[in-house]
MARBA-3410 file (N, C-alpha, C, O; in Angstrom, 1 decimal):
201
45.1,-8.6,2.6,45.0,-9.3,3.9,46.0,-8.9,4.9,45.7,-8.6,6.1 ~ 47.3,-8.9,4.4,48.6,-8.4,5.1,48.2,-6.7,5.7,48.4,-6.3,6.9 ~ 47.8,-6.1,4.8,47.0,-4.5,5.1,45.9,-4.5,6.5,45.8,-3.5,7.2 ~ 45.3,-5.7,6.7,44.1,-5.7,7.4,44.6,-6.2,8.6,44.4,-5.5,9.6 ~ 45.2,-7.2,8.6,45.7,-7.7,9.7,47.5,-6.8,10.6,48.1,-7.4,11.5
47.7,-6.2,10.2,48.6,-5.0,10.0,47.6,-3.7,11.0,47.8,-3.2,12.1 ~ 46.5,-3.5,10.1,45.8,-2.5,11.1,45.4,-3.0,12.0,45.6,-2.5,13.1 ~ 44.9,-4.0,11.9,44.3,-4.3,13.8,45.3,-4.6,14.2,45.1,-4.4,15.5 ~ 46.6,-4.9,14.0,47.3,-5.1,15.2,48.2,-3.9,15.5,49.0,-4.1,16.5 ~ 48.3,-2.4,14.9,48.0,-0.9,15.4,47.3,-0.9,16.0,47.6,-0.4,17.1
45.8,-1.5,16.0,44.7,-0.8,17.0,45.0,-1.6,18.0,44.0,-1.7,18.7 ~ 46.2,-2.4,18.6,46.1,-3.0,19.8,45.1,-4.0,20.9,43.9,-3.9,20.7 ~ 45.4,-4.4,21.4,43.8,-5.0,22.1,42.6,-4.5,21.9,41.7,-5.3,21.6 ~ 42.4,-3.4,21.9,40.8,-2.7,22.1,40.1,-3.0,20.7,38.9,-3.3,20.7 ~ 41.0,-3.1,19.5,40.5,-2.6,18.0,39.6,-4.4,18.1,38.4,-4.5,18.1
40.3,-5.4,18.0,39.9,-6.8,17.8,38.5,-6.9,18.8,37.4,-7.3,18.3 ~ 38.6,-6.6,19.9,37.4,-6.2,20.8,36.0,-5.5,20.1,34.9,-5.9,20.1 ~ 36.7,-4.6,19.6,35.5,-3.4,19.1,34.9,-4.2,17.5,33.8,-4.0,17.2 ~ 35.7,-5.0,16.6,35.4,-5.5,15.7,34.1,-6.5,16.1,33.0,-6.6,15.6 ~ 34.7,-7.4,17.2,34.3,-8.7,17.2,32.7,-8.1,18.0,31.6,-8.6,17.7
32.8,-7.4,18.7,31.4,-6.9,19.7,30.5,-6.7,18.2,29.9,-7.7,17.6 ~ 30.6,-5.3,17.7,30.4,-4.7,16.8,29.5,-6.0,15.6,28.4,-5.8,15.0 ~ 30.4,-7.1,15.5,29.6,-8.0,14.3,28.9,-8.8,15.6,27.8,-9.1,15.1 ~ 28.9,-9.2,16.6,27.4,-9.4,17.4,26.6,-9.0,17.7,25.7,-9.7,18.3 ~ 26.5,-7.5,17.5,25.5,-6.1,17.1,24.6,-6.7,15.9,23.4,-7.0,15.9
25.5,-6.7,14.8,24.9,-6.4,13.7,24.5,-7.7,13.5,23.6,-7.7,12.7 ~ 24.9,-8.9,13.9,24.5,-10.2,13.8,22.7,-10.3,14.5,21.7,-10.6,13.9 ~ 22.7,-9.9,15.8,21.7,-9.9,16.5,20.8,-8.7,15.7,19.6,-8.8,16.0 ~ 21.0,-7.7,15.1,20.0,-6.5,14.6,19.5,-7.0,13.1,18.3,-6.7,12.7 ~ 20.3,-7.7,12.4,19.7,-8.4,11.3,18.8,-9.8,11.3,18.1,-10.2,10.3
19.0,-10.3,12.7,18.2,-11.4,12.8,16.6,-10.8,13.2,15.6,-11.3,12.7 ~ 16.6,-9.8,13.9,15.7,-9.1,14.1,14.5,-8.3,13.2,13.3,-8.0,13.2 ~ 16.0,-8.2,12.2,15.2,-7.3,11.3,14.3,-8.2,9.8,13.6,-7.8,8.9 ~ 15.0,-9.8,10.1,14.6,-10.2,9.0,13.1,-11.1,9.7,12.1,-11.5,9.1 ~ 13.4,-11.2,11.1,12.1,-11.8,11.6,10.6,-10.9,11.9,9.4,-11.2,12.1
11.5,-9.5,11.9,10.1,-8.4,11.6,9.9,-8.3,10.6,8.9,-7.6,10.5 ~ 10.4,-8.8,9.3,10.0,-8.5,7.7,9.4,-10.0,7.7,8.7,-10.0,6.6 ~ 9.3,-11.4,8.4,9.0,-11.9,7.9,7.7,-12.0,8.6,6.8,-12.5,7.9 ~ 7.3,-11.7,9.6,6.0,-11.6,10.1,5.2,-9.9,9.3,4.0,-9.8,9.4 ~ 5.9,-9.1,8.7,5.1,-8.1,7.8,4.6,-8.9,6.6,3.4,-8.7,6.3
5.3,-10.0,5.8,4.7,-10.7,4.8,3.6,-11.1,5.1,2.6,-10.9,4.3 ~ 3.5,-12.0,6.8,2.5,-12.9,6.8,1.1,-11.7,7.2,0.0,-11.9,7.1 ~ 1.5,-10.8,7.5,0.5,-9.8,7.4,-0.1,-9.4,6.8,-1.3,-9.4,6.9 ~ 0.6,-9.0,5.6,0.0,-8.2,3.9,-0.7,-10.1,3.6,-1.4,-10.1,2.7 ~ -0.6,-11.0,4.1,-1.0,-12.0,2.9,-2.6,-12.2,4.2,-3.8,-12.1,4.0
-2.0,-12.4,5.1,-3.3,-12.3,6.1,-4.7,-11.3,5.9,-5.9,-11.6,6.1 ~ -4.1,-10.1,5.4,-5.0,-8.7,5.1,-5.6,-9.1,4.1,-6.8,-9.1,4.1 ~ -4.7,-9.5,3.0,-5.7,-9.9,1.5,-6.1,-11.1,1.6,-6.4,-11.4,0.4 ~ -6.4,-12.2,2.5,-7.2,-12.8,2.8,-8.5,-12.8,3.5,-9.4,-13.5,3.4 ~ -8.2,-11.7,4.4,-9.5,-11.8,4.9,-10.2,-10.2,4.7,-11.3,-9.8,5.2
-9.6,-9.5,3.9,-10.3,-8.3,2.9,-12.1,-8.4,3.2,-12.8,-7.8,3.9 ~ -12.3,-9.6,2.0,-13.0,-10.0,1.8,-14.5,-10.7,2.3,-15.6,-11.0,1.9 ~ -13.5,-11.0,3.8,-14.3,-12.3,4.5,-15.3,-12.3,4.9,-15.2,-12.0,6.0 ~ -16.6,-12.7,4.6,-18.0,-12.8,5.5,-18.2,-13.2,7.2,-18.8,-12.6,8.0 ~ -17.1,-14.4,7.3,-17.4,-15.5,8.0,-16.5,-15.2,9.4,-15.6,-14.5,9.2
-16.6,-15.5,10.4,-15.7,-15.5,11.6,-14.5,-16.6,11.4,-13.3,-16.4,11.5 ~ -15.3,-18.0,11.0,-14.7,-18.9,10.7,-13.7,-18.8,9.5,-12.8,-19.6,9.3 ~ -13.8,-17.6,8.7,-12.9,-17.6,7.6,-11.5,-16.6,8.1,-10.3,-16.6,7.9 ~ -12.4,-15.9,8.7,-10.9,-15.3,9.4,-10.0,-16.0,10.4,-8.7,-16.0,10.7 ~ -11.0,-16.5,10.9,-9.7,-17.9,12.1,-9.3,-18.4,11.3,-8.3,-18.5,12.0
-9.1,-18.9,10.4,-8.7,-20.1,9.5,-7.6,-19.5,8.7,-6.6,-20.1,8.4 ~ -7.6,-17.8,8.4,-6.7,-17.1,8.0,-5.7,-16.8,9.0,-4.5,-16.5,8.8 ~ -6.3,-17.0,10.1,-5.6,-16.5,11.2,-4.2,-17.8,11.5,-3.1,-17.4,11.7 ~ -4.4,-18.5,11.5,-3.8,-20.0,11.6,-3.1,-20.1,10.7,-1.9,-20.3,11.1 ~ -3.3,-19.9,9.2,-3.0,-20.3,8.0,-1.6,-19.2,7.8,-0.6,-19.6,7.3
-1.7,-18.0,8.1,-0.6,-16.7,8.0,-0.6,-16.1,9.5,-1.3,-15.2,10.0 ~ 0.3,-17.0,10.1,0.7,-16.6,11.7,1.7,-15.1,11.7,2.7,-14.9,11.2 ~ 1.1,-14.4,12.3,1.7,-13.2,12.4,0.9,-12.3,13.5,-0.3,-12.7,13.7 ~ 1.5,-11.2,14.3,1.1,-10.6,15.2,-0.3,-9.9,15.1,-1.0,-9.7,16.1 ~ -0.8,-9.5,13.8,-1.9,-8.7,13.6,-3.2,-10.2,13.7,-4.2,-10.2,14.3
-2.8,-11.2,12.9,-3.6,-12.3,13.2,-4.0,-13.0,14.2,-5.1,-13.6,14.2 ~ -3.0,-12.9,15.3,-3.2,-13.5,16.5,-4.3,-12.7,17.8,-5.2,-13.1,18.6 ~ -3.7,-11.3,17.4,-4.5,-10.4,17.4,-5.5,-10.3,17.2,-5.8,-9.8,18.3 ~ -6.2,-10.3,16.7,-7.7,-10.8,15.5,-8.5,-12.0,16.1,-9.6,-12.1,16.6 ~ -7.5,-12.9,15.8,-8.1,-14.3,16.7,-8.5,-13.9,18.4,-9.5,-14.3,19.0
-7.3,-13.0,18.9,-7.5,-12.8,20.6,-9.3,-11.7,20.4,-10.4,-12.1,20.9 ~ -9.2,-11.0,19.8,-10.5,-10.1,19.6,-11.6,-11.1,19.6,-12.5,-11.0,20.4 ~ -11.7,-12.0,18.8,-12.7,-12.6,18.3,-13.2,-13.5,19.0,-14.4,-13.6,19.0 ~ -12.5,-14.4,19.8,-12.3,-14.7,21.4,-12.9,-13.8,22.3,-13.6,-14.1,23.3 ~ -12.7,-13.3,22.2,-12.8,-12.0,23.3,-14.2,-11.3,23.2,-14.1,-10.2,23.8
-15.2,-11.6,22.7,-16.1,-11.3,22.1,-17.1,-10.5,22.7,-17.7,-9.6,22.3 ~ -17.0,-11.4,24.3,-17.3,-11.5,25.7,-17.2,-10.4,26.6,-18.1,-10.0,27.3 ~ -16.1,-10.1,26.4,-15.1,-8.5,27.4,-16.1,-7.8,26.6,-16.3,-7.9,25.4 ~ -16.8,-7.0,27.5,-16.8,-5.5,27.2,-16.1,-4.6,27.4,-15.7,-4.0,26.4 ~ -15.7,-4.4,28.7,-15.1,-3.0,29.8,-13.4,-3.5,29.4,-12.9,-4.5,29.1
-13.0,-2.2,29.4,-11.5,-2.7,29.2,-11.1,-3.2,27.9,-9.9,-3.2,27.8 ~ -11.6,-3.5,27.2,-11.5,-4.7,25.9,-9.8,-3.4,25.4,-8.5,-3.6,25.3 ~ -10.3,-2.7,25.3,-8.4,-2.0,24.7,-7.1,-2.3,25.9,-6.0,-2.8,25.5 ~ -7.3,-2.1,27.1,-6.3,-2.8,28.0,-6.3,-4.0,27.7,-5.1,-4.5,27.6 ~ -7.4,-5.0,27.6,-6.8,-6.5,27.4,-6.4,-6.9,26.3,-5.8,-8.1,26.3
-6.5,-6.1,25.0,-5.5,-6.6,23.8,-4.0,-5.7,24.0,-2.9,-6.1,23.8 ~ -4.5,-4.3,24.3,-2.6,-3.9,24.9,-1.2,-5.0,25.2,-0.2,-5.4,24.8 ~ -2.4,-5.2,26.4,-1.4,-6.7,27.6,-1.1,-8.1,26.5,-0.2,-8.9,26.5 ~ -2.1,-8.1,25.8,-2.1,-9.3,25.0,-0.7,-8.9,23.5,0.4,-9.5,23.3 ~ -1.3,-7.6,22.8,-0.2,-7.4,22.3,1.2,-6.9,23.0,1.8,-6.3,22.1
1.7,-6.8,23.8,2.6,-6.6,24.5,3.4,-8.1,24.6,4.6,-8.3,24.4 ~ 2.7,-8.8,25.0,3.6,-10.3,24.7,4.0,-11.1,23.7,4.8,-12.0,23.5 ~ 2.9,-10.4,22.9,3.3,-10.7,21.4,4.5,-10.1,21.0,5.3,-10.7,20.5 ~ 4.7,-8.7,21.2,5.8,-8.0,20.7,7.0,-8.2,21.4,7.8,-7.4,21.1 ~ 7.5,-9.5,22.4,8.4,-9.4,23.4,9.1,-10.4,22.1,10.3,-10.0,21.8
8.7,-11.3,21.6,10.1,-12.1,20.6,10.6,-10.4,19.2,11.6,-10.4,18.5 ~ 9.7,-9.6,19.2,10.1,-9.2,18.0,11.2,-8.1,19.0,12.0,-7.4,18.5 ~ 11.0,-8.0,20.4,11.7,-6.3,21.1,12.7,-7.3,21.7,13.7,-6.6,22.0 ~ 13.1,-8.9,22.0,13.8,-9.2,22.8,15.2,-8.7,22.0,15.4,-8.5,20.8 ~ 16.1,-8.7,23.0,17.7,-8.4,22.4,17.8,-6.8,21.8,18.8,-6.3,21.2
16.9,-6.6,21.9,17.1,-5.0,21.4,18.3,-4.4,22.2,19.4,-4.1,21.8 ~ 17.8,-4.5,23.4,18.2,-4.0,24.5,19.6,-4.0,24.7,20.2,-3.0,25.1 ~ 20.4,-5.6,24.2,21.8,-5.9,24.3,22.3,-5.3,23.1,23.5,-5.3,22.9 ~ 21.2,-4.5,21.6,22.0,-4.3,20.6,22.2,-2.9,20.9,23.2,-2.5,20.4 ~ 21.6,-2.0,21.6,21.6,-0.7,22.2,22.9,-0.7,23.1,23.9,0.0,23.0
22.7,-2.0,24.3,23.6,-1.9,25.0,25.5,-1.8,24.5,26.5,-1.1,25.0 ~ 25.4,-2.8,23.3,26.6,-3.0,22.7,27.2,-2.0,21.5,28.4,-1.9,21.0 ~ 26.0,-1.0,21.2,26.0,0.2,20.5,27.0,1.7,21.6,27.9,2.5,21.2 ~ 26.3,1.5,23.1,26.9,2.2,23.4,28.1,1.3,23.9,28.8,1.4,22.9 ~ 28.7,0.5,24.6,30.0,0.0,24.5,31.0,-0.1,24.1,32.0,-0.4,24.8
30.8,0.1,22.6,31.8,0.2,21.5,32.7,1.7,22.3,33.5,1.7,23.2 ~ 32.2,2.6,21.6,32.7,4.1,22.0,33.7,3.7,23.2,34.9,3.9,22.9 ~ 33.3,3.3,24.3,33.6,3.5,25.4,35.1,2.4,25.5,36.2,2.6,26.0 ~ 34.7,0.7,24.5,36.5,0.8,24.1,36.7,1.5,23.2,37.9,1.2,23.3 ~ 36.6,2.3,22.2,37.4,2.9,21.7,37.9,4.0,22.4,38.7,4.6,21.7
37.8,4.5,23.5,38.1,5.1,24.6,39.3,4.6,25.1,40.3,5.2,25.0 ~ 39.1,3.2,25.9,40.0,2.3,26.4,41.4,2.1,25.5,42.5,1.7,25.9 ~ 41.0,2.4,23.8,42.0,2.1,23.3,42.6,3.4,23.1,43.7,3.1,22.6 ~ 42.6,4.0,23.1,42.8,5.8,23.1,43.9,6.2,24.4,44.9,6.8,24.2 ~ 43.2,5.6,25.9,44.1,5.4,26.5,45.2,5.0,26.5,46.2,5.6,26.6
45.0,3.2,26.2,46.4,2.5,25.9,47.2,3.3,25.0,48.3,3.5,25.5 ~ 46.8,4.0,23.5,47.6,4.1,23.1,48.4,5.7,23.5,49.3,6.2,22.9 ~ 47.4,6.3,24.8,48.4,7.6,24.8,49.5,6.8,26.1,50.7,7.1,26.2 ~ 49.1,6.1,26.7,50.1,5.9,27.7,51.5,5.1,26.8,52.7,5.4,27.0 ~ 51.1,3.9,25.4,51.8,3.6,25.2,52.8,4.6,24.8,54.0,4.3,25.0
52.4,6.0,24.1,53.3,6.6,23.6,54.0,7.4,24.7,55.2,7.6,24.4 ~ 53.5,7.8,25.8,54.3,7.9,26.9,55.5,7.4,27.3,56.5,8.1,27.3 ~ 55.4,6.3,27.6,56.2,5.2,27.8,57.6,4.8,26.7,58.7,4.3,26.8 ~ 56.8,5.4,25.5,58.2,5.5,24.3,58.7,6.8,24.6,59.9,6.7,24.5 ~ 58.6,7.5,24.8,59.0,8.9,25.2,60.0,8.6,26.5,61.2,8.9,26.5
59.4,8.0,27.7,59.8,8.0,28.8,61.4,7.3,29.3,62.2,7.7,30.1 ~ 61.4,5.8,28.0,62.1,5.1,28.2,63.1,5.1,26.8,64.2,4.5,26.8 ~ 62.6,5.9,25.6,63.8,6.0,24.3,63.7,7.2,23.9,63.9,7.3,22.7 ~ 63.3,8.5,24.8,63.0,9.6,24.7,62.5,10.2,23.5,61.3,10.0,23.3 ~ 63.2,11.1,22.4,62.6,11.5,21.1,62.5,10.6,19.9,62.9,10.9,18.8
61.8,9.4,20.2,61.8,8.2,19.2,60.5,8.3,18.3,59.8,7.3,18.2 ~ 60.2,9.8,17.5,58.7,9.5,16.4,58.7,8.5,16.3,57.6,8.1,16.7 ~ 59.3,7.6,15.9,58.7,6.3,15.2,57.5,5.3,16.4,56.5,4.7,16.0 ~ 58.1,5.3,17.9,57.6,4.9,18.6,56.5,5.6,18.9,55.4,5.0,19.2 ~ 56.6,6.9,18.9,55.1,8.1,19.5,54.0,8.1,18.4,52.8,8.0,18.6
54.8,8.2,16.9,53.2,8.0,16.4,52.4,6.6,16.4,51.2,6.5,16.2 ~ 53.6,5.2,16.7,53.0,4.1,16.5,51.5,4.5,18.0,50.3,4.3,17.9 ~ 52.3,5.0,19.1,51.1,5.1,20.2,49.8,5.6,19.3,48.7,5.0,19.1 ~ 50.3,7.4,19.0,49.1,7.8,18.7,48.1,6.7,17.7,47.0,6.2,18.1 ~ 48.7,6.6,16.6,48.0,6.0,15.7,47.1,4.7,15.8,46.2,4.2,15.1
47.7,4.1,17.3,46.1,3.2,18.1,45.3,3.9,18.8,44.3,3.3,19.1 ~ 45.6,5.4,19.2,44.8,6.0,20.0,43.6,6.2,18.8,42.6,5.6,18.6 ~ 44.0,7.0,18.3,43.5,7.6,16.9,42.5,6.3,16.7,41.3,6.5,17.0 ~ 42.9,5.0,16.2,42.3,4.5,15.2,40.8,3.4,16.1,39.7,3.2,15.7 ~ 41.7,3.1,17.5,40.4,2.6,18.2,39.3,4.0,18.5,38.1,3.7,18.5
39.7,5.1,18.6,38.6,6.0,18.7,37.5,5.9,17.6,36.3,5.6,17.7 ~ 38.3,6.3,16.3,37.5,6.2,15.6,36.8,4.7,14.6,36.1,4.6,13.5 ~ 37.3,3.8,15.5,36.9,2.4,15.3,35.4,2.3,16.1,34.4,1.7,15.6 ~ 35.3,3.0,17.4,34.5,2.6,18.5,33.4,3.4,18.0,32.3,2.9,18.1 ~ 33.4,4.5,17.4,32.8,5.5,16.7,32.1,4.7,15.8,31.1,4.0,16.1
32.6,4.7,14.6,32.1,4.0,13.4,32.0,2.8,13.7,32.9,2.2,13.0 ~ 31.6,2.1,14.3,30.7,0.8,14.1,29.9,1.3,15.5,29.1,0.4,15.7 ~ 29.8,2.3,16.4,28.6,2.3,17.3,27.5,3.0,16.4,26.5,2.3,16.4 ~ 27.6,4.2,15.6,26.1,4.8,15.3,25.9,4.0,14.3,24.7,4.3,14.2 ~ 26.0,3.2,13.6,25.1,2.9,12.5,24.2,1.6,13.2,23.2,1.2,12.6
24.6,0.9,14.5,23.9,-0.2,15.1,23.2,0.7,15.8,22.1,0.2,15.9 ~ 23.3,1.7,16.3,22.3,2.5,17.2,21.0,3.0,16.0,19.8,2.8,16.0 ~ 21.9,3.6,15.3,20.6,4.0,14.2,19.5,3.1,14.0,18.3,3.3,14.2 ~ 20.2,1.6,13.5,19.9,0.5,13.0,18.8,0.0,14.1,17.7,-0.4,13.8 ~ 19.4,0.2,15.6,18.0,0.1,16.8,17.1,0.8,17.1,16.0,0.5,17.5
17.6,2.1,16.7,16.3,2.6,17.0,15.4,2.8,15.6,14.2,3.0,15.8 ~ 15.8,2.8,14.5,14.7,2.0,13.4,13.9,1.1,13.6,12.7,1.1,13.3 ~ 14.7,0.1,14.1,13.8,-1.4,14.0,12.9,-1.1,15.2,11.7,-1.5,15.1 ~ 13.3,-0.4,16.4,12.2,-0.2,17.7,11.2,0.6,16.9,10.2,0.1,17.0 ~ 11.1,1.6,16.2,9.7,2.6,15.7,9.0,1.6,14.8,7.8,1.6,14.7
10.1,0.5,14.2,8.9,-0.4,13.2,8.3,-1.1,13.4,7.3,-1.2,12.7 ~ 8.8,-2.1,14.6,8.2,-2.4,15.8,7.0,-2.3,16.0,6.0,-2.8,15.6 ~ 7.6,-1.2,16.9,5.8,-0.3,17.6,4.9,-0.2,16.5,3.8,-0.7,16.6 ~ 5.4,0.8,15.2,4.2,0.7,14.0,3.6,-0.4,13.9,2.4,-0.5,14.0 ~ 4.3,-1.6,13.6,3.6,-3.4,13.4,2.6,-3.4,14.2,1.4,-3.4,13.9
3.1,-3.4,15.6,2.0,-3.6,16.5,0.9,-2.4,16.9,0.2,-2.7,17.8 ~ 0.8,-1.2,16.2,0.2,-0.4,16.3,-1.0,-1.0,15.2,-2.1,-1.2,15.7 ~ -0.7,-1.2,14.0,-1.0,-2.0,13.1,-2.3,-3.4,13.2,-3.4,-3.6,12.7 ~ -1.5,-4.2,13.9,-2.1,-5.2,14.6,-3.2,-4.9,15.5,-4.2,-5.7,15.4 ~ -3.2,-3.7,16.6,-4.1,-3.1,17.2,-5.1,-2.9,16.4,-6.1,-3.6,16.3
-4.8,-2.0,15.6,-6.0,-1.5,14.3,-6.9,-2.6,13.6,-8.0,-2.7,13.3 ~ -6.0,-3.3,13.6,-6.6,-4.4,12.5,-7.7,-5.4,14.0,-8.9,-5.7,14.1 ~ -6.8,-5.5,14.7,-8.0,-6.4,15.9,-9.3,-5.5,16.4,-10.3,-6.0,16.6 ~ -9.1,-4.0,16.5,-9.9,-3.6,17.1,-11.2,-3.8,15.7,-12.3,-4.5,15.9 ~ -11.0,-3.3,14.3,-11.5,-3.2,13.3,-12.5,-4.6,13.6,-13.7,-4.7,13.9
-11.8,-5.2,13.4,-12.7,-7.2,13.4,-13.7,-6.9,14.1,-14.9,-6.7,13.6 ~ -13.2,-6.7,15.7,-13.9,-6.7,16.3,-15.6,-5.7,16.4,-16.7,-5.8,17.0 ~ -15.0,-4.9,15.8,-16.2,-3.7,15.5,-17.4,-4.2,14.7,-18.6,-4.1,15.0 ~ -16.7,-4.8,13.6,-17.3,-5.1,12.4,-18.3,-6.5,12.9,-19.5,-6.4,12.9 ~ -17.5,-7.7,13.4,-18.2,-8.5,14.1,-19.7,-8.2,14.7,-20.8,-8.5,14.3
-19.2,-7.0,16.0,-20.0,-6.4,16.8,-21.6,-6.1,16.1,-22.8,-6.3,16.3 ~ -20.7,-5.5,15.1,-22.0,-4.6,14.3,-22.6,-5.1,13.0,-23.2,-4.5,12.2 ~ -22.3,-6.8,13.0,-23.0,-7.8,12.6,-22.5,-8.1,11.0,-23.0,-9.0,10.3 ~ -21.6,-7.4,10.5,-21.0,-7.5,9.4,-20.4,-8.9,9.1,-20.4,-9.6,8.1 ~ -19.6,-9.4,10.5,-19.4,-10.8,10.0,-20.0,-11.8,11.0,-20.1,-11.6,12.2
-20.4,-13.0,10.5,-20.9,-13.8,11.4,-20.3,-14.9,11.3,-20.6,-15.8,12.1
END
């Protein structure tokens, strides 16, 4: 513990910054990632529910029963029964709002992905000026110049390593995202075909 709290206070202001941002990254990209895994379950259980289905009514009922984006979907098609013209633009727009709780905060985990870097930058500065300043005012004092370098050094590669793996981590979860909802398209357009062409009634 003495070792840990020892290095962050080397890494100076910037390091405690870059930690604390960094686990609101990863706090916000796990909540994300466990609420797109949890609407993928209610999918696979929705799918093997209505595999099978004859009925319209059996698939609404599945649809209710395993809430998830490809169901709601399904339900908006089957509703929709009506639309001819356009019918792919009005489930786009439709799934598009569905996908804004699974895309919200992306945005701030990208944003905070690039941020980091940029203090570890800030602390890179501090610590070349600090070592300046040991130079300036106790002239050939190593002990003082590597204490500088060694915050420059360590917030760099502090801001570094904890930015790519949340950036990676976003732009994963943005492609799985879009697949879900690509998914969902599939699956509503499918209903609706099938309906159409009198397979379910």
């Amino acid at each position: 513990m003495n070792a840990l709290s020892n290095l962050i206070w080397q890494g100076g202001i910037a390091l405690p910054a870059i930690l604390t941002l960094s686990f609101f990254g990863w706090l916000l990209l796990i909540s994300k990632w466990q609420m797109l895994r949890a609407d993928e379950r209610n999918y696979r259980r929705w799918q093997a529910s209505t595999a099978t289905a004859a009925e319209r009514a059996t698939v609404l009922k599945a649809c209710e029963e395993f809430p998830c984006v490809a169901a709601r979907a399904s339900a908006f098609a089957l509703q929709s029964l009506h639309v001819r013209r356009d019918f792919r633009h009005h489930l786009a727009a439709y799934l598009g709002g569905e996908a804004g709780p699974l895309r919200s905060r992306l945005g701030i985990v990208r944003g905070i992905a690039v941020t980091l870097p940029s203090l570890g930058l800030l602390g890179t500065v501090l610590g070349i000026t600090r070592s300046f300043q040991t130079l300036a005012s106790e002239g050939n004092n190593a002990r003082g110049l590597a204490s500088g370098i060694t915050q420059a050094l360590l917030t760099t590669e502090a801001g570094l390593l904890t930015a790519v793996p949340i950036l990676i981590g976003a732009v994963l979860l943005g492609a799985r995202i879009d697949r879900h909802i690509e998914l969902a398209s599939l699956a509503a357009r499918h209903l609706r075909r099938t309906t159409t062409a009198g397979e379910l009634t």
